[in-house]
N, C-alpha and C positions, 0 to 999 in steps of 0.2 A: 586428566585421567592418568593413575599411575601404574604401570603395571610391573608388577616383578615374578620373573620364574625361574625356574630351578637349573640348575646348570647341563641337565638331561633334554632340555627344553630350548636353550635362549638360540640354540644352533639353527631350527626352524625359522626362527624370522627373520625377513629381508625387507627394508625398510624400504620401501619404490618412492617415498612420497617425500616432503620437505625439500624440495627440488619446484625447478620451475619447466615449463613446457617449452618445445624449443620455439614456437611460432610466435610474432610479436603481436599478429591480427588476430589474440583470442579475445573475442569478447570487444569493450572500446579499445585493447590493445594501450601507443603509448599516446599521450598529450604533450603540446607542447607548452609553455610557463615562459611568459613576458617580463620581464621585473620592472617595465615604466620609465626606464632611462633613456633618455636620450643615443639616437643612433643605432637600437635593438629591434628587428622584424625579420618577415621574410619577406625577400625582391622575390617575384612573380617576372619580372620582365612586360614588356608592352606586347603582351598580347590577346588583351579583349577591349583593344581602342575600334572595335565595331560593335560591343554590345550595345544592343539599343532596347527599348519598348518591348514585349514584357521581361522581366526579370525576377530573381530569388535570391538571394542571399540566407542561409543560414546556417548554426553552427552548435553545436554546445561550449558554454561558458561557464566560467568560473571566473566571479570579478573577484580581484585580490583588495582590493582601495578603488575608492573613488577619487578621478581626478581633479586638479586644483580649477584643471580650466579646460580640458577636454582627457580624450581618450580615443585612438583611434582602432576600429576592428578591423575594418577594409576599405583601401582607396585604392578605385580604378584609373586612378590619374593623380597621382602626386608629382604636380606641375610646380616650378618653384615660381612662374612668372604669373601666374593670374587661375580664380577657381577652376577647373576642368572636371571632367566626367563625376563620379559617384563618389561621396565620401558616409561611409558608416562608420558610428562614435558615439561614444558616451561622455555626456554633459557632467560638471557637476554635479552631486544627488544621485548620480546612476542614471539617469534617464535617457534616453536611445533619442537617436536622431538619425535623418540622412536625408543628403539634399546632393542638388545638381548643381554643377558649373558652369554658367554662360561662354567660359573661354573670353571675358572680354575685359576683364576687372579684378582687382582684388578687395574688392568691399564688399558691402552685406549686398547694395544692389547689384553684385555678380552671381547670386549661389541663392538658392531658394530651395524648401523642402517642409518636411513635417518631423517634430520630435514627439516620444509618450507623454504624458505624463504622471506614470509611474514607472518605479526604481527598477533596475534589476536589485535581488538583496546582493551581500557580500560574502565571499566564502560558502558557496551551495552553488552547485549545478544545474543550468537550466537552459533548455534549449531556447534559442532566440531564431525569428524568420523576419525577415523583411521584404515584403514583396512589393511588386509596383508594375503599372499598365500607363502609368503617362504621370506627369508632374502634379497631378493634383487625384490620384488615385493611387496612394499610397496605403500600407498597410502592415502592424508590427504585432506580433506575436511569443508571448513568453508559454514557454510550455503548452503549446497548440491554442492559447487563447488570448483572440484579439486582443488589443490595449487600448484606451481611447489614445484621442492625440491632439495637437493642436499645430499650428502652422510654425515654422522656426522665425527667426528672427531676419533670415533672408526676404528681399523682396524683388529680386530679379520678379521679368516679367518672360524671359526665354522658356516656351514648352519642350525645348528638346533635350539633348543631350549630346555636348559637345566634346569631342578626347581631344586629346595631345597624344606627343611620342611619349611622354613620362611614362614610367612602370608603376603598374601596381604590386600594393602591400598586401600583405597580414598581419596585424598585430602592430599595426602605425598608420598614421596619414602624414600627411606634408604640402602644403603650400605654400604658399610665394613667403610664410614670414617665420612660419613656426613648425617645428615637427609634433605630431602628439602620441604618445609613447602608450601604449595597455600594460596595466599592472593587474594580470590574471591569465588566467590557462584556456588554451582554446581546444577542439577535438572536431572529428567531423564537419570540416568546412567542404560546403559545398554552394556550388556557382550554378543558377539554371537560367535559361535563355525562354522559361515557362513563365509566370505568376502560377505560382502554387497556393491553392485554394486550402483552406483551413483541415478539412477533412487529409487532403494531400499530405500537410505535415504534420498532422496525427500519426498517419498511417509508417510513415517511418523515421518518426521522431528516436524510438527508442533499439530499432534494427541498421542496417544494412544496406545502400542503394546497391544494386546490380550497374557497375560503371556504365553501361551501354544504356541505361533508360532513358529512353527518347527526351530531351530539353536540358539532359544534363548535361553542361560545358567545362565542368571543374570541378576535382571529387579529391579532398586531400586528407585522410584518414589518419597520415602522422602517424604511421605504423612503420616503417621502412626499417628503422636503426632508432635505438638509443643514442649512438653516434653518428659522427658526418654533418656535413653541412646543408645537403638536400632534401628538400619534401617532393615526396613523389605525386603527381598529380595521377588516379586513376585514367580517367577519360582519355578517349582518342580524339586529336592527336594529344598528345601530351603537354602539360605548361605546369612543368618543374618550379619548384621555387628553391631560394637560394638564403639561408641563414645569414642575415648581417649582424654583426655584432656579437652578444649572448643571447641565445635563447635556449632555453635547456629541455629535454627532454626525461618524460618520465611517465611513469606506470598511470594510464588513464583510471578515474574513478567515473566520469559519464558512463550511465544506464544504458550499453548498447547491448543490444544478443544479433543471434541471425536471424528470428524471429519473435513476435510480439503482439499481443492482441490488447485492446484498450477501453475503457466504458468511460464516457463524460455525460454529469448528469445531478440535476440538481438535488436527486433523491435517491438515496442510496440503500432503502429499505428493500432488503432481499437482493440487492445485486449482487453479483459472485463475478469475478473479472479471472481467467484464469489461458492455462498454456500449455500444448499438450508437445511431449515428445512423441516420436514415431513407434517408440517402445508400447508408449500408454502409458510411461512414467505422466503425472500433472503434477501442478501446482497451480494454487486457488485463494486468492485473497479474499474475503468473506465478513459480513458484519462490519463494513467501512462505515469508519466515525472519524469529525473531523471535519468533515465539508470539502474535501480538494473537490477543486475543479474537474479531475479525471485522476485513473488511474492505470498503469503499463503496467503489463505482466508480459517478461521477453525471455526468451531462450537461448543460451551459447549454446553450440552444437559443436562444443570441444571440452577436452580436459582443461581445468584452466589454470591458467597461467603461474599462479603459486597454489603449490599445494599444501603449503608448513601445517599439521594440527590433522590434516585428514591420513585417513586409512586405506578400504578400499573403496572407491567413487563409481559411478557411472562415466561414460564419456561426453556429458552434459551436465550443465547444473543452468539454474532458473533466478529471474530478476523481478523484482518490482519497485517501483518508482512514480509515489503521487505529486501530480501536480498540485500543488499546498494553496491556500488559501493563505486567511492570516493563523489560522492554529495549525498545530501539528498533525497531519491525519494517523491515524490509526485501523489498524487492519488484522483478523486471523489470518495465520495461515496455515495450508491445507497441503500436506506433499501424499498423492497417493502414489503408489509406487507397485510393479511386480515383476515376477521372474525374467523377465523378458529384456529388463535394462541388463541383462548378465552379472549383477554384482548378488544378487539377494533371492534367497531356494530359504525353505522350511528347516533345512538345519543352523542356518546364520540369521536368521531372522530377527530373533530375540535380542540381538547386535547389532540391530541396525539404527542410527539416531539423525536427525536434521542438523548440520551444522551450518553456522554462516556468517559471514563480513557483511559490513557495513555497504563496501561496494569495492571496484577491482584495484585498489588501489591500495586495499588494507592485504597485507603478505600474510597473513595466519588466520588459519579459519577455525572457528570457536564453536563450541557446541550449544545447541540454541535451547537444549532441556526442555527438546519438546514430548509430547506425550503419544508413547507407539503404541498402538490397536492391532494388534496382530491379527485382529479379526476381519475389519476392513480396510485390513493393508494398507495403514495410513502411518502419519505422523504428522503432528498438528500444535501449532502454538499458537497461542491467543497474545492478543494485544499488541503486535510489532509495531515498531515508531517509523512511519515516514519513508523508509524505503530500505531493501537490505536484498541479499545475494544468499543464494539457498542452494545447497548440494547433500545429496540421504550420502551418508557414510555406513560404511557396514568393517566394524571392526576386525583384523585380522583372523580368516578362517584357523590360523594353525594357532593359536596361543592357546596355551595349556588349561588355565583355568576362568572360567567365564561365570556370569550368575546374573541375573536381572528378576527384578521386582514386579511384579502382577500391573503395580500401578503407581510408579514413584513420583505423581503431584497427588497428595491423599490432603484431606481435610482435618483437622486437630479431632483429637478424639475419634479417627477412622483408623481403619489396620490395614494391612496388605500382604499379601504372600511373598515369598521368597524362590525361585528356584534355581540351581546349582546346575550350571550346562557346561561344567568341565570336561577336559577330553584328556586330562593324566589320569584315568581309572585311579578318582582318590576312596579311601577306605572309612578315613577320619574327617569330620567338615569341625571348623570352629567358627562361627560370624560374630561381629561384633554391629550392635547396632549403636552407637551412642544416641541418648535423646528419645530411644528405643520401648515398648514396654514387649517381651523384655529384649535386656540389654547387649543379652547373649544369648547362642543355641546352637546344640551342638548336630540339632538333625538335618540332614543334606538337603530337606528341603520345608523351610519354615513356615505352619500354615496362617498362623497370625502376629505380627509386629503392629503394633500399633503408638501410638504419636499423640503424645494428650499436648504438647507444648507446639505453636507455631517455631517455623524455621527452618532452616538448612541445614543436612544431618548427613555426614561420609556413611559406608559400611564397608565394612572389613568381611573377607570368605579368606582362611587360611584351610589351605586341602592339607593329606598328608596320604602318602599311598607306595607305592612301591618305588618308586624315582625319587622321593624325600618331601618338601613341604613345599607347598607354593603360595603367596599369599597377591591378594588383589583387593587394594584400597580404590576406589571409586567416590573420590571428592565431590561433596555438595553432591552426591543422588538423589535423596530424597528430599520434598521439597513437601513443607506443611503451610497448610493456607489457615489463617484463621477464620474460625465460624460465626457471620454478621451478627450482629445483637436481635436479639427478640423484635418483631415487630412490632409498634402498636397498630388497634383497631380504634378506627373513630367511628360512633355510629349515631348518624341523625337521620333519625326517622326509624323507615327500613335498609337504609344505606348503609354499609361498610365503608369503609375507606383507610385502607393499609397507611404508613410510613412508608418511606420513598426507596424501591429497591430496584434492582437492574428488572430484573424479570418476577412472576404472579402466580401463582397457582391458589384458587379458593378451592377448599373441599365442601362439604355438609355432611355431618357425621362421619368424616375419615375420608369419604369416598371424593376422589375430583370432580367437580365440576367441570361439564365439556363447556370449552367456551370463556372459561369464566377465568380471564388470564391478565383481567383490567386491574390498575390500583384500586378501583371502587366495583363494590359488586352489592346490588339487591336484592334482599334475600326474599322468597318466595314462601316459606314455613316454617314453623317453629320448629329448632333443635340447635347441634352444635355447627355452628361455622370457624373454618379453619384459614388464615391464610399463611401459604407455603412461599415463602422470598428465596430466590437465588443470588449467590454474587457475581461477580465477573469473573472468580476462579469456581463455579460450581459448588462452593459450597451454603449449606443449606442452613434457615433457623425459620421456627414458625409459633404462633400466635393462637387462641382458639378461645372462642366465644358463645356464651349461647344467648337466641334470640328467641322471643316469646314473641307471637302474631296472635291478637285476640282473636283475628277471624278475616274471610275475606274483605269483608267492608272495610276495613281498616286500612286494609291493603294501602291505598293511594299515599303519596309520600308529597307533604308539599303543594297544593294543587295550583299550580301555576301555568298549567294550560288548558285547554280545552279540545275532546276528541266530539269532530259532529261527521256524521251520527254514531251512536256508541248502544243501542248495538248497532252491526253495521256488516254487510255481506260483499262487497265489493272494493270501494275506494274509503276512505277515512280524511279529514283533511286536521290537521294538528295546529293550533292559532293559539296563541298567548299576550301576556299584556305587553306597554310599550318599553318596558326597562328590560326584557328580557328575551333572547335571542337562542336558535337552537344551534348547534355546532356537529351534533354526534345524536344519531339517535341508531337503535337496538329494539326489537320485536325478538322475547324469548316466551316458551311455553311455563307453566305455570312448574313447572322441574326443573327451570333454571337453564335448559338448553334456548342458545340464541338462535332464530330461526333465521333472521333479515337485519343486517346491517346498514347503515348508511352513513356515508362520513362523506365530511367537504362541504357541507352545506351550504356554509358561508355566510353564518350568522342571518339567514334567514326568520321571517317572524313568521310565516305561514308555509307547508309542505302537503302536498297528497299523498297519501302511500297508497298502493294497492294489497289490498288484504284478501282477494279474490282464492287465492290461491291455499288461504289456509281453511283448516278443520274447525266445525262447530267449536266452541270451549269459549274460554278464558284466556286470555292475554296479557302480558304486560309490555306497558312501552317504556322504555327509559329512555332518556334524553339528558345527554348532558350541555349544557345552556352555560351563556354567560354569568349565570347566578350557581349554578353547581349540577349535584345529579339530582333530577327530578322522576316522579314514577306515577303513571297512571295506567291503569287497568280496563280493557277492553272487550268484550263478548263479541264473537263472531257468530252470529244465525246466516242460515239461509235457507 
């Protein structure tokens, strides 16, 4: 965004922002970054040569490389003379392991345990847990979700766990022959004296433990210092660590807030995953595509840490972070917002937009061109990748000349309003729209612009008033979607059947049809059928047909099943032949309203429906089957 004013003007602003916040614990705060060399971790010193049976290990990662031949995350015993207590590491290929020491050997029959076998990927964030209740009740988790596993190459036959005086690491292991070095960034490590159950570390995968929660023995957040050589352990008493070698410190990008709410679930139709501040400020991820395994919506409950590119903020902004599958998930989002966060009243409103980074690691935050509703106080973009950091901005109250657009994502061949919210009492407006129809206008508040070309389009507002001229460019504003291509109609029988579009609308004669939102619809009387496609940016194209029905007997589409008894006053039972199965069936009245749904069937060949509950008439059943849509007609007496 560019803004320039007048020399009566520029005295007014005081720039608060492009600065960073002085706390290092906003948000995940810093991380620490391994580089895999020989001699590089942090010493812990020997003091959990008593942890025993149950236990937790977990942390957030960032693998930088996989190693040639190990990787170490944490050894509770890095004994140089024979295997001892706990060693957690990654295998070649990324794969997680962790096994125990008999203390009596340094061969495979000293050390026994279980590894995944699947990867951590490389370069992306992801929470890892290791829990365990005894040597053969182990359990590993990426992003709150189990992993299988298979036994390690260890065969000790010791159920215990055995220490030495050796110190423990982070970010290496070491025994008796070899050290193994992690080449990646760690954050939130934490030690528990619990097995923490899968729910467990869902629930604060993506926030904040409270140091004093009951089983926590080690809580190292790597907030302390940019500099220095020590990691502060939270917990009481305290077990410091101590930087050997290089290990560098720097600006966390792990998904932490101080709060966080979470949805896993293999069906994500209608799920709304979302996080409220104390304001009432929310934010809501919605329409999740993609398949992740789960999805975190978490809250900092601070200014945060770099603020380069924002204006004026809340003293919170908001995270979301999917646990991915193998595609990328995708997600809307949702910021509704009100006066109550102190940044945003009915005169700044029209100013106010979503901005956001990738995550806390990115130092400038960028404007996400989402779309304001001043009506219900929202601000909303569609389609976000994967995961990103969200804070409402509301542009500087004192700046001289302001102006925002009715609706600046419009569809080609749509217009939009203009209106002028200066506050230099200007006299003369001049805009420039390029790409514009039209192109210019000179009245302070323009009622139609319109956009016949897809694209990305600046506009220009130069004031001119009694202080002199002010002018405000506002790069990439307006945003033109193209309008999808025409649908086609395919129609066999009395069926419709659209082209393939996000979303459905049939009408008959202009009017919608209630219900009628499927790619295929059966039409029930002769006239005009319309079908209405939307795309993933809301805009619109449609199709229209007219169908001639000689009469009702004709009615039946296909006859490929059988209704007994038909007519029929209570139950109906639906049977067809042996190549064909029903999947989807629908009871609509003879006006095309669906009255009874059924889905899930399950490629059943016979179903009862009960039709007790309907009115004397005429019916239609449609059924979509493994052969296509089918349609029989049914009279209810009683």
């Amino acid at each position: 965004m560019k803004k320039h004013f007048s020399s009566l003007s520029f005295l007014l602003l005081i720039s608060v922002c492009n600065v960073r916040a002085q706390s290092n614990y906003i948000g995940p705060g810093i991380a620490m970054q391994f580089n895999g060399n020989y001699g590089n971790g942090i010493d812990v010193g020997d003091v959990y040569n008593t942890l025993t049976f149950p236990f937790t290990i977990e942390m957030w990662i960032n693998l930088q490389a996989y190693p040639g031949q190990a990787a170490g995350i944490m050894g509770i015993d890095n004994d140089l003379t024979a295997y001892y207590g706990i060693y957690l590491s990654i295998n070649p290929g990324g794969v997680v392991i962790m096994e125990f020491g008999d203390g009596s050997g340094s061969g495979s029959g000293n050390r026994r345990g279980y590894q995944t076998t699947t990867s951590l990927p490389l370069n992306r964030w992801v929470h890892l847990a290791a829990t365990s209740s005894s040597v053969t009740d182990m359990h590993f988790y990426f992003n709150g979700v189990e992993q299988p596993k298979v036994q390690s190459s260890g065969t000790s036959t010791y159920t215990g766990i055995i220490h030495s005086s050796a110190h423990m690491s982070i970010g290496r292991t070491i025994d008796n022959a070899f050290e193994f070095d992690l080449n990646g960034i760690l954050d939130e490590v934490r030690l528990w004296s619990t097995q923490r159950s899968q729910t467990d570390i869902r629930d604060y995968m993506c926030k904040k433990v409270d140091p004093a929660t009951s089983g926590l023995i080690g809580y190292w957040t790597i907030d302390e210092s940019y500099s220095g050589s020590s990691l502060d352990d939270q917990t009481i008493p305290t077990e410091d660590g101590t930087i050997i070698g290089t290990v560098t410190k720097l600006t966390s990008g792990a998904p932490i807030g101080d709060e966080s709410s979470y949805t896993y679930t293999s069906n994500w139709s209608g799920v709304t995953v979302y996080e409220q501040d104390l304001t009432g400020d929310e934010i809501m991820a919605e329409n999740i595509s993609g398949s992740p395994y789960g999805v975190h919506v978490y809250e900092v409950k601070s200014f945060p840490y770099d603020t380069a590119g924002l204006d004026t903020i809340p003293s919170f902004y908001f995270g979301v972070f999917c646990a991915q599958q193998t595609s990328i998930p995708n997600y809307d989002l949702v910021y509704n917002y009100n006066s109550a966060n102190g940044v945003i009243n009915s005169s700044d409103e029209f100013s106010a937009s979503l901005f956001r980074r990738d995550d806390g690691s990115v130092t400038t935050w960028s404007n996400a061109n989402a779309t304001l509703d001043t009506v219900s106080n929202s601000v909303a973009k569609n389609n976000e990748s994967n995961r990103g950091e969200y804070i409402l901005n509301v542009a500087y109250q004192n700046q001289q000349i302001l102006f925002a657009a009715a609706n600046n994502f419009i569809c080609e061949k749509f217009c939009t309003a203009f209106q002028d919210l200066s506050a230099n009492n200007p006299t003369q407006w001049y805009w420039m729209f390029p790409g514009g129809d039209p192109s210019t206008s000179s009245d302070q508040n323009p009622a139609s612009v319109c956009y016949d070309i897809p694209g990305v389009y600046d506009v220009t507002l130069i004031t001119t008033g009694p202080g002199g001229s002010d002018t405000l460019t506002l790069t990439g504003y307006m945003t033109v979607f193209s309008t999808p291509p025409f649908p086609t109609i395919n129609q066999v029988g009395y069926t419709l059947t659209s082209s393939s579009a996000p979303s459905y609308q049939w009408q008959f004669n202009s009017v919608d049809i209630p219900g009628a939102v499927f790619q295929s619809y059966t039409v029930m009387q002769s006239g005009f059928y319309t079908v209405l496609i939307t795309d993933a940016n809301g805009c619109q194209n449609s199709t229209t047909v007219w169908v001639l029905i000689e009469g009702i007997d004709d009615l039946s589409v296909n006859h490929s099943f059988l209704i007994s008894p038909n007519p029929a006053s209570e139950k109906i039972t639906l049977s067809f032949s042996e190549d064909e199965s029903f999947e989807f069936i629908r009871i609509a009245d003879m006006a095309g309203k669906v009255l009874k749904e059924f889905d899930g069937i399950g490629r059943s060949k016979m179903i009862s429906i009960d039709v007790s509950e309907l009115n004397n008439g005429m019916y239609l059943i449609e059924a979509f089957t493994t052969l296509g849509w089918r349609a029989e007609k049914i009279e209810v007496q009683k």
